[in-house]
MIKE-210941 format. One record per residue (C-alpha): residue number from 1; residue in one letter; x, y, z. Coordinates in steps of 0.2 Angstrom, whole numbers. Layout:
% residues N
NUM, A, X, Y, Z .
...
//
This chain:
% residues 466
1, X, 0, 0, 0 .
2, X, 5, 18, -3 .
3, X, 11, 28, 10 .
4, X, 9, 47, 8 .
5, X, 21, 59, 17 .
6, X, 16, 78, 15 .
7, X, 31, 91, 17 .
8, X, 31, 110, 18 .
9, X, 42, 121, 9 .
10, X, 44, 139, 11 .
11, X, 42, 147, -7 .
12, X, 55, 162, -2 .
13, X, 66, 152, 3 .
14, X, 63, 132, 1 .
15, X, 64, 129, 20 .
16, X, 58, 112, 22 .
17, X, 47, 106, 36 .
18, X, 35, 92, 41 .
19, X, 24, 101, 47 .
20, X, 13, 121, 43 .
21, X, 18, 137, 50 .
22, X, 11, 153, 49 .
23, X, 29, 160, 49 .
24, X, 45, 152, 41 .
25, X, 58, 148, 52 .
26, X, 70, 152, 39 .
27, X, 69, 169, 32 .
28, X, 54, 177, 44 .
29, X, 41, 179, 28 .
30, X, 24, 173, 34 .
31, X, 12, 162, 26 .
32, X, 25, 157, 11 .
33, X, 23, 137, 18 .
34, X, 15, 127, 6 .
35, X, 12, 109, 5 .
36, X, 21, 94, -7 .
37, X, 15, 78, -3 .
38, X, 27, 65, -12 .
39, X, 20, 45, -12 .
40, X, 32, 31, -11 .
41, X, 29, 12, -7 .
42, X, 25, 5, 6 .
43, X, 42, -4, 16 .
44, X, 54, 8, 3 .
45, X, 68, 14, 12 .
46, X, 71, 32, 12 .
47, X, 88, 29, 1 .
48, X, 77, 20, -11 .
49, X, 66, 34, -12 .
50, X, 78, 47, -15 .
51, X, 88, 37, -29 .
52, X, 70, 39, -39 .
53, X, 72, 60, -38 .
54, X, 78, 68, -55 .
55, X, 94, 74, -44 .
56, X, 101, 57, -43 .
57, X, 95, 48, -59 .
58, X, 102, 61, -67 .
59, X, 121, 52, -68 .
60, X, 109, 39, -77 .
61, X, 110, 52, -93 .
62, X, 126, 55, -95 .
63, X, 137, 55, -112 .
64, X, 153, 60, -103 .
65, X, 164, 59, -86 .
66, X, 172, 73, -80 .
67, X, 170, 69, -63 .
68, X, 187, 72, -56 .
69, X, 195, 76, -38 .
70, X, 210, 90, -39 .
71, X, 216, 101, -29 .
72, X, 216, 121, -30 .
73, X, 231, 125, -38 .
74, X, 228, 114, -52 .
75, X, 210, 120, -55 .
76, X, 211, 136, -68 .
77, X, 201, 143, -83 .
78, X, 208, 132, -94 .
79, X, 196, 119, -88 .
80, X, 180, 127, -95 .
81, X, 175, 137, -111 .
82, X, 163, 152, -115 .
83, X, 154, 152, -130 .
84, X, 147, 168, -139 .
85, X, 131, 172, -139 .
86, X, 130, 182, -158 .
87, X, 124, 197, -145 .
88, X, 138, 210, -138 .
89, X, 126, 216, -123 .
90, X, 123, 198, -120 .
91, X, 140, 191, -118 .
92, X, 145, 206, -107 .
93, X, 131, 199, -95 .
94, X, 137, 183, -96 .
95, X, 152, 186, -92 .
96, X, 158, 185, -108 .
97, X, 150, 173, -115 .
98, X, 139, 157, -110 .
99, X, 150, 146, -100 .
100, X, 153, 128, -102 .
101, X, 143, 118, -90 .
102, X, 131, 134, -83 .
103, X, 114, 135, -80 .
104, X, 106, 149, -81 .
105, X, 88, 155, -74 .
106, X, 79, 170, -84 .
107, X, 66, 177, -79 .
108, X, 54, 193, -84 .
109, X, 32, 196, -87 .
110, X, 24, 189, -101 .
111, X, 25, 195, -116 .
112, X, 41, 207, -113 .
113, X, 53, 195, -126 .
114, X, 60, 179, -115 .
115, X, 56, 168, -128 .
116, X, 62, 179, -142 .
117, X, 80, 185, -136 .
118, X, 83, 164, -133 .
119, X, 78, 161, -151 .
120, X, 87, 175, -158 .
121, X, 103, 168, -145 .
122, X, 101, 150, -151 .
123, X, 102, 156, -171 .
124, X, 118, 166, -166 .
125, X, 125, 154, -153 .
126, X, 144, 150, -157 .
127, X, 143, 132, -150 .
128, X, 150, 118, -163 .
129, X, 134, 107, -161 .
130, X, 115, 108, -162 .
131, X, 104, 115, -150 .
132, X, 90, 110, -143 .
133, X, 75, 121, -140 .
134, X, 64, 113, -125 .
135, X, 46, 120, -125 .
136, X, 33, 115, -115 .
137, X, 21, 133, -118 .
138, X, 21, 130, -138 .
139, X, 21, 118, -151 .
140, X, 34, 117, -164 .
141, X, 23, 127, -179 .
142, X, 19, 141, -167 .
143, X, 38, 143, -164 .
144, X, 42, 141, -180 .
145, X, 31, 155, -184 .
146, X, 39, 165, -172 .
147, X, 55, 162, -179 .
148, X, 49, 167, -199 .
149, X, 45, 183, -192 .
150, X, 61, 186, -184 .
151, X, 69, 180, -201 .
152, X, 78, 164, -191 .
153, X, 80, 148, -202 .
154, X, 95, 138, -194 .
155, X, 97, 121, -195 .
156, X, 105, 118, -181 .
157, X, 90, 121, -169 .
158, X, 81, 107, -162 .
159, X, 64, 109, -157 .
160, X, 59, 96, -141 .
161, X, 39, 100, -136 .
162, X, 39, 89, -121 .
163, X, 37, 91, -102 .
164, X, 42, 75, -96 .
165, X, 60, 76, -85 .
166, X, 64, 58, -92 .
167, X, 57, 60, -108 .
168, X, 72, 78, -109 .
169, X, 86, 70, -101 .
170, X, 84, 55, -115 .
171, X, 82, 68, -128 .
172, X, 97, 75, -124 .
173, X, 109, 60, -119 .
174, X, 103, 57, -139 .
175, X, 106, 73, -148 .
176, X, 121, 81, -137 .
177, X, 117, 97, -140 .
178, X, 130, 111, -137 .
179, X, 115, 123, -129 .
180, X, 100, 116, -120 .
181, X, 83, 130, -118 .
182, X, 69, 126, -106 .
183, X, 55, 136, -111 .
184, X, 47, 135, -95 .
185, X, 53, 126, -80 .
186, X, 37, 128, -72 .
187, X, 28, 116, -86 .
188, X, 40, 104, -83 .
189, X, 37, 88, -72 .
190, X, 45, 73, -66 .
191, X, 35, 55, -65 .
192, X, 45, 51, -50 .
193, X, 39, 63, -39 .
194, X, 22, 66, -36 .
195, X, 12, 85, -40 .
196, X, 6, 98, -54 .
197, X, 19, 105, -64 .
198, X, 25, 120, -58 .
199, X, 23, 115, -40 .
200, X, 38, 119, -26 .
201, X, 43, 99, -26 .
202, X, 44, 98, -45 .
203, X, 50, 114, -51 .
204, X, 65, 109, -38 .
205, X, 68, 93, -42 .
206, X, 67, 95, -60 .
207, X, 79, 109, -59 .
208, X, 91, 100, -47 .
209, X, 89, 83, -61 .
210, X, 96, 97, -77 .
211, X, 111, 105, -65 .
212, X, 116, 87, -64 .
213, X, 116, 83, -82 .
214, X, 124, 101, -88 .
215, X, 137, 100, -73 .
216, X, 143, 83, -79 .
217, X, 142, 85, -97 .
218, X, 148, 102, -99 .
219, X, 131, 106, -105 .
220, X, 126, 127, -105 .
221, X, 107, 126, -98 .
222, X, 94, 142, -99 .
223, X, 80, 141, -91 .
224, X, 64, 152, -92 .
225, X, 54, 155, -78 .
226, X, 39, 164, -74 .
227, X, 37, 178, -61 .
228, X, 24, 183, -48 .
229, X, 13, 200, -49 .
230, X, 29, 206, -36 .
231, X, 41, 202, -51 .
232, X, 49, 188, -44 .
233, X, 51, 170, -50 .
234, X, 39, 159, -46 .
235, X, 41, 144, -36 .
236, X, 54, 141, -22 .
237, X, 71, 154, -20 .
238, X, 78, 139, -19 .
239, X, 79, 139, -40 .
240, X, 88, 156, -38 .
241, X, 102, 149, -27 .
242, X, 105, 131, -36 .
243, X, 107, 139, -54 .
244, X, 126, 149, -60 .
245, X, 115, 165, -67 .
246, X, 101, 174, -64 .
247, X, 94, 187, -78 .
248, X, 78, 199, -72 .
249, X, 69, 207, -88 .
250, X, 65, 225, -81 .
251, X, 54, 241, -88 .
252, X, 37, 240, -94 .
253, X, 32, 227, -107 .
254, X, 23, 237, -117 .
255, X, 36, 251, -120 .
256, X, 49, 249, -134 .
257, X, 63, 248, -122 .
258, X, 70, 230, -114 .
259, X, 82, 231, -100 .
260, X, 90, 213, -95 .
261, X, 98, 213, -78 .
262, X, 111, 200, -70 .
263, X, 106, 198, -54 .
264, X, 117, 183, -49 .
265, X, 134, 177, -59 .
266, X, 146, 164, -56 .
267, X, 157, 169, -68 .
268, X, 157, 186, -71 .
269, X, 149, 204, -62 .
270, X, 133, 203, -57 .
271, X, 125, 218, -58 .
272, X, 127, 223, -77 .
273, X, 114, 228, -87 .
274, X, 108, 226, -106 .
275, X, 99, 239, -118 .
276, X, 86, 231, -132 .
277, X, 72, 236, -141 .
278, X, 58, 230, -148 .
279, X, 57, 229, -167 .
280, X, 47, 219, -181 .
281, X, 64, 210, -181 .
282, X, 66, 204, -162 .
283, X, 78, 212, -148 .
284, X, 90, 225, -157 .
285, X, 103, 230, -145 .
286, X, 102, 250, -141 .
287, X, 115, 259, -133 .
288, X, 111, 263, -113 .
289, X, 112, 284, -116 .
290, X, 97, 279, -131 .
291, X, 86, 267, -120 .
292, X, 85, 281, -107 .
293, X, 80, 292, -117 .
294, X, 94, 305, -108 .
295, X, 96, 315, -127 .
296, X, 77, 316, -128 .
297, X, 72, 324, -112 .
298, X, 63, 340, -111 .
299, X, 73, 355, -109 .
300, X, 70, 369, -95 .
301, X, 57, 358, -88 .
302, X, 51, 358, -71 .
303, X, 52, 343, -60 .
304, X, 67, 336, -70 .
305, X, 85, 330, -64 .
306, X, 100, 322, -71 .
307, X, 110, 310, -62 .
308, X, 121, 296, -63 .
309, X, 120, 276, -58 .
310, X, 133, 263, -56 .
311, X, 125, 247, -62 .
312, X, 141, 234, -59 .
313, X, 154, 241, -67 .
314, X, 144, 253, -79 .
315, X, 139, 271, -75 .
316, X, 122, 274, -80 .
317, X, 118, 295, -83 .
318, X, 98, 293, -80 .
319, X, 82, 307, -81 .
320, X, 73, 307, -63 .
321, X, 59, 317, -64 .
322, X, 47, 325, -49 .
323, X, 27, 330, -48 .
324, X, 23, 339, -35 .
325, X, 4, 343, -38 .
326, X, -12, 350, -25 .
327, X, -17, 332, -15 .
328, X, -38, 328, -16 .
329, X, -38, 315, -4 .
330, X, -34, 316, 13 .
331, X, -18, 307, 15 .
332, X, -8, 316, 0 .
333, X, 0, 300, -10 .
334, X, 18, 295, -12 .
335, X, 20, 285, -29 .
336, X, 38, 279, -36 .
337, X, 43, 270, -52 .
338, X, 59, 266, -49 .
339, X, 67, 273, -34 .
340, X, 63, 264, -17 .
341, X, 48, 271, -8 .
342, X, 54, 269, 9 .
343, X, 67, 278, 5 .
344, X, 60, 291, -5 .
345, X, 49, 294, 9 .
346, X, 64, 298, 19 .
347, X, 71, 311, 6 .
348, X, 53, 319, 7 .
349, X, 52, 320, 25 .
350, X, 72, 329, 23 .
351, X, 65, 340, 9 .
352, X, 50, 346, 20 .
353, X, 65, 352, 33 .
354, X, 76, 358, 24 .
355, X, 65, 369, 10 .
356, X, 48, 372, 20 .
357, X, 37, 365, 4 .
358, X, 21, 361, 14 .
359, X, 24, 344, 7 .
360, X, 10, 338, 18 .
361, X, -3, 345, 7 .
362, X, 2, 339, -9 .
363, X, 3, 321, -20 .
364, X, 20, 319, -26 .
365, X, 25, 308, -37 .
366, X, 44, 301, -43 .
367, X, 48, 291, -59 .
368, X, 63, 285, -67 .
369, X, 65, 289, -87 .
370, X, 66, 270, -93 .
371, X, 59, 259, -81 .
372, X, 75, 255, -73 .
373, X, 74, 251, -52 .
374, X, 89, 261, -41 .
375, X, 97, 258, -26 .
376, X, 110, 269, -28 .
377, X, 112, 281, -13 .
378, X, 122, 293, -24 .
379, X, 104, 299, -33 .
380, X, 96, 307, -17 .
381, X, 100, 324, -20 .
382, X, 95, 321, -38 .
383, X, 77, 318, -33 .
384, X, 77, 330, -18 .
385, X, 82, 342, -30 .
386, X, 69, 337, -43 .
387, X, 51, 339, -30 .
388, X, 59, 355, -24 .
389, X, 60, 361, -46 .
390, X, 40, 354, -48 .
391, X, 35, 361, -31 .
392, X, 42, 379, -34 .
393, X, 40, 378, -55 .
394, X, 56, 382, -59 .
395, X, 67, 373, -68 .
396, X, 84, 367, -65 .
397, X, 100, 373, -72 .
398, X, 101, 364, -89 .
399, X, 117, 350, -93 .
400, X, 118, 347, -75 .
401, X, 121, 332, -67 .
402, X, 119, 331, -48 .
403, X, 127, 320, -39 .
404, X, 126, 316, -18 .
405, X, 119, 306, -6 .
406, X, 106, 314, 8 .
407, X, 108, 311, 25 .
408, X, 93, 314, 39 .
409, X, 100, 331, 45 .
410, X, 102, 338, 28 .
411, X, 120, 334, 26 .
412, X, 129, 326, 9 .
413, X, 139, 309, 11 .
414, X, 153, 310, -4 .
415, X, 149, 297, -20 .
416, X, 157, 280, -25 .
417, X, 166, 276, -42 .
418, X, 165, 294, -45 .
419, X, 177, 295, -61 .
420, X, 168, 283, -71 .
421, X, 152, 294, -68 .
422, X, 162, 309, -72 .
423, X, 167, 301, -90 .
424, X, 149, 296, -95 .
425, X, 142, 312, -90 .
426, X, 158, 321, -100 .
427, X, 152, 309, -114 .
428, X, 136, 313, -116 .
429, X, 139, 331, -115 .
430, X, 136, 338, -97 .
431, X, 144, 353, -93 .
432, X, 141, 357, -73 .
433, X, 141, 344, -61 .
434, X, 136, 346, -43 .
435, X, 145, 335, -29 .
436, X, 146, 335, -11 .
437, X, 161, 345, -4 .
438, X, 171, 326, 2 .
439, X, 171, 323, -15 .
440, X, 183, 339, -19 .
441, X, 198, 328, -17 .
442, X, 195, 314, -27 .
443, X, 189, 327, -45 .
444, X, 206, 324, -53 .
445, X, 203, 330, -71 .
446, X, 190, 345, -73 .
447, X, 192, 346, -93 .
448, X, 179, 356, -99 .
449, X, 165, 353, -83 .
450, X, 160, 364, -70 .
451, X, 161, 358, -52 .
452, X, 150, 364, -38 .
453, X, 155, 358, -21 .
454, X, 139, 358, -8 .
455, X, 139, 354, 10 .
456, X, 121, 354, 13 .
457, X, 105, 349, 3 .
458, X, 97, 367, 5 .
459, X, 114, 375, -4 .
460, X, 107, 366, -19 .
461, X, 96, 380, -20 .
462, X, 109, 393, -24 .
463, X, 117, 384, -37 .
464, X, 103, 374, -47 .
465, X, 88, 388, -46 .
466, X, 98, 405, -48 .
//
């Protein structure tokens, strides 16, 4: 007789329990415990049951053995290889290119181009064999017309539409391909173990059955994966940790504009970003000064600052912009696209003390040109500096870049990685740039900018509105 065991998993984190708590003992987050039952006979040993699970069948797929112990100093980058995508921005996210062995985990909303960026990369992939294009959303003729639009006829691209972990794994000990695509992991499945595709026990045990095969068959992995209406991937954290890369698809899907972020890299800087745009003919690469839409802005404007990002070793020159407007309700709103609304908040609340703007009584409203999400701390006098231009009507002083983190009492914290900021900004054709004075020092080159040196965020005034 069957015996059924039910286990919890936390879907933040993949903390496993036996039993259901309201609050997960592993990261805090409260009611993210759902339930994977998993069926095995009855008298099976628990080392039976687990030789069943796609992690450890996986050696059961293998085409060849590079399981081998050495030691440190013998271990270098001789022992793996990047392949090119065909797609500059994308092999700078990479790392360089896709490495040897990797898996990868992108995610992004529906419809913003996942599918079409990975059979754009498979037509342009530099690998020696075929690929294999694993699709468990779409049959073979809707991808093939997918691929006539984007004018993609390679012969080289294998199309698998199966779901079945088994069924894949002896697809691909047949063909060897030099690139495996999952198109999506939540549709695949495992007979094995027991739920719905897409459930925390499968989407986990599917994933930790490819990781196997492409670790010991040097076999690059891409998976897709879906996202929540909070813009993570669905199904456990766990994914996110087991896999070499993770790329986020940012911006809105409906605007012409795609920004790919690497969020996690094992083999390269995490953190870097890519520029596409939307075309009849896919994903078009755009240069970052272009998808920001930085030479289109409205001049003299109200409301409207220039500042400067550091996405991983990339400085970003960026359009912030500020609407400060009469409140109806009685609570006046704070609404942000793209900066963090905690601690926007916190830069309203120092604006208010600094600049006496009766903030209280007004809706105020912040967005990033783009669609791109900061964290930077170096863009706070930027948007304290853009509600005090809408709230007064007046714009600020134009090709000026403003640079400077705000702290509580008013007071500006000098900026990281300032010469590479200095460069893009030089580069795109800023000619004043406003710094906090501890940043005198480090100002090396002048050229042909301007430098203003602030101590305070009311002295901003002064400089930026006269």
């Amino acid at each position: 007789m069957a015996k059924k065991n039910v286990t919890f998993f936390c879907k933040e984190c993949g903390y496993e329990t036996a039993g259901w708590m309201g609050k997960c003992p592993g990261c805090g987050s409260f009611n993210t415990l759902v339930e994977a039952e998993s069926v095995t006979k009855a008298g099976k040993s628990s080392a039976n049951s687990k030789s069943d699970s796609p992690a450890f069948r996986a050696d059961g797929y293998s085409w060849t053995d590079k399981r081998e112990t050495v030691r440190l100093t013998d271990a270098g980058r001789d022992d793996y290889t990047r392949f090119g995508t065909g797609i500059d921005q994308l092999d700078t996210l990479f790392g360089g290119g896709v490495t040897e062995g990797s898996v990868t985990l992108l995610g992004g909303e529906p419809g913003i181009g996942k599918s079409t960026i990975l059979l754009q990369l498979a037509n342009e992939f530099k690998g020696d064999g075929d690929i294999l294009y694993v699709s468990g959303e779409e049959s073979p003729s809707q991808i093939k017309m997918r691929a006539d639009r984007l004018g993609i006829d390679s012969e080289k691209i294998i199309i698998c539409a199966q779901t079945c972990f088994e069924i894949i794994a002896e697809e691909l000990k047949k063909t060897q391909p030099s690139l495996c695509i999952i198109d999506s992991i939540q549709t695949l499945y495992s007979e094995s173990v027991n739920g719905t595709p897409g459930s925390v026990s499968q989407a986990r045990e599917v994933t930790a059955g490819l990781i196997r095969i492409a670790k010991t068959n040097g076999l690059p992995v891409i998976l897709v994966g879906h996202v929540t209406k909070d813009g993570a991937i669905a199904g456990p954290k766990t994914l996110e940790h087991m896999v070499d890369t993770v790329l986020y698809f940012e911006g809105d899907n409906t605007g012409a504009y795609r920004i790919l972020r690497s969020v996690k890299n094992r083999f390269g800087r995490s953190g870097e970003l890519a520029f596409f745009e939307m075309t009849q003919q896919g994903l078009r690469s755009v240069d970052s000064s272009s998808a920001l839409m930085i030479t289109g802005r409205p001049l003299e404007a109200p409301g409207s600052a220039i500042t400067s990002v550091m996405e991983g070793a990339r400085a970003l020159t960026i359009e912030i912009q500020a609407l400060a407007s009469d409140t109806c309700y009685g609570t006046p709103q704070r609404m942000t696209s793209g900066p963090d609304r905690s601690r926007t908040a916190m830069l309203l609340a120092v604006t208010e003390q600094q600049f006496k703007l009766n903030l209280n009584t007004k809706d105020v409203f912040i967005n990033v040109i783009g669609g791109l999400r900061i964290t930077d701390p170096a863009c706070d006098l930027a948007i304290v500096c853009a509600v005090v231009s809408s709230a007064r009507g007046i714009a600020l002083k134009a090709n000026t870049m403003v640079l400077g983190e705000v702290g509580l009492s008013g007071e500006l914290r000098p900026v990281s990685s300032l010469s590479q900021r200095i460069d893009e900004a030089r580069r795109l054709g800023v000619k004043n740039i406003v710094l906090p004075s501890s940043c005198k020092n480090a100002v090396k080159d002048t050229g042909n900018l301007e430098f203003f040196f602030l101590d305070n965020v009311s002295e901003a005034t002064d400089v930026l509105f006269s």
